[in-house]
N, C-alpha and C positions, 0 to 999 in steps of 0.2 A: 198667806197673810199672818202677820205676825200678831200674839194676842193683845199688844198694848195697840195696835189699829183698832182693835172694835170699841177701848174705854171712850168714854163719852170724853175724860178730860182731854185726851190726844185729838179727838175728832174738832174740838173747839178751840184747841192751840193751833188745828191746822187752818179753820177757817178765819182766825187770826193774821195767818199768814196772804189767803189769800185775799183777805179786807187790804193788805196792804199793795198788793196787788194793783188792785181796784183804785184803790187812790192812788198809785203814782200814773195808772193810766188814764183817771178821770184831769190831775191836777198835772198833768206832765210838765206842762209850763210854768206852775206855777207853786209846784211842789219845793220845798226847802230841802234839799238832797242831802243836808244830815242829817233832820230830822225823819226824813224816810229813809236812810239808812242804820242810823240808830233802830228804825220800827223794824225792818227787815230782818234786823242781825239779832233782836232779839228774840222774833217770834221766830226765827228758825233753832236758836238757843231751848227756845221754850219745846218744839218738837221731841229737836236733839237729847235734850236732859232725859225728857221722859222717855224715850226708849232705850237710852243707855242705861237709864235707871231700872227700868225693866229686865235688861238683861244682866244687873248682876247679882249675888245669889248671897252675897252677904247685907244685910238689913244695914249695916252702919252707912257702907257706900252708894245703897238704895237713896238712905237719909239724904246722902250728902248730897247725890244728883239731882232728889227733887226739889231741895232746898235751893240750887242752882235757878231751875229751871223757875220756880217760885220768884224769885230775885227778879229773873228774867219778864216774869209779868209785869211786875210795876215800869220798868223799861218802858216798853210797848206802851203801857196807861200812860205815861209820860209823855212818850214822842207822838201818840195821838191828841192828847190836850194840846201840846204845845203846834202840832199841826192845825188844829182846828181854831185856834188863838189868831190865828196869823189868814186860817182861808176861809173862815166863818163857819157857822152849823152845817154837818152835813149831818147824814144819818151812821155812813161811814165808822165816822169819828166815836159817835155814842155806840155803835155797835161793838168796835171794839174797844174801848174801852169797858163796858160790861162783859165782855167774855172775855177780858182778862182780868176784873175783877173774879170773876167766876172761876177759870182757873185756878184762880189763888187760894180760892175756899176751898178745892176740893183736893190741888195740891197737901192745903194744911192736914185736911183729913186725911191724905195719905200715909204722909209722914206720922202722924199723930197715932193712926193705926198701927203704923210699924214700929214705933216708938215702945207701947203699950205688949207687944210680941214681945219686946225683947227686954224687957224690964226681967 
């Protein structure tokens, strides 16, 4: 296992992904297939970032991945609002979108921390 598996913020970009999951197999018929493709591509971005971010060793391209990956949440907040607009309330929808809100806070404070290193 690799050590950016055990962060909490990786654990919740993943259950992100699998929210999406969940809704294209709850809503299969009646899912909007950009808008769950948009979600898909970006919570797999949100994964992606952060372990490439992890494994590299200089603090600037650390920045740059997680700022990526950061990016990549509001996506995701995006294409879930705009799914739920369109198939009404689910719990789904509010779920992720708060854990990528959530993500995004601790993104910040990632970066911010490394930021603060390298001053």
């Amino acid at each position: 296992m690799f050590a950016y598996e055990k962060w909490d913020v990786y654990k919740q970009a993943t259950r992100i992904l699998e929210i999406g999951v969940e809704i294209k197999s709850k809503y299969r018929r009646r899912v909007m297939w950009k808008d769950m493709n948009n979600f898909e591509r970006a919570a797999g971005s949100i994964m992606s970032n952060i372990a490439e971010g992890a494994g590299r060793f200089q603090p600037k391209e650390k920045i740059h991945l997680y700022q990526i990956a950061c990016g990549s949440t509001s996506e995701t907040n995006d294409a879930a609002f705009q799914m739920q607009k369109k198939l009404g309330q689910d719990p789904l929808f509010e779920e992720a979108r708060r854990l990528s809100n959530s993500v995004a806070a601790m993104l910040t404070n990632l970066i911010l921390s490394i930021e603060k290193r390298i001053e």
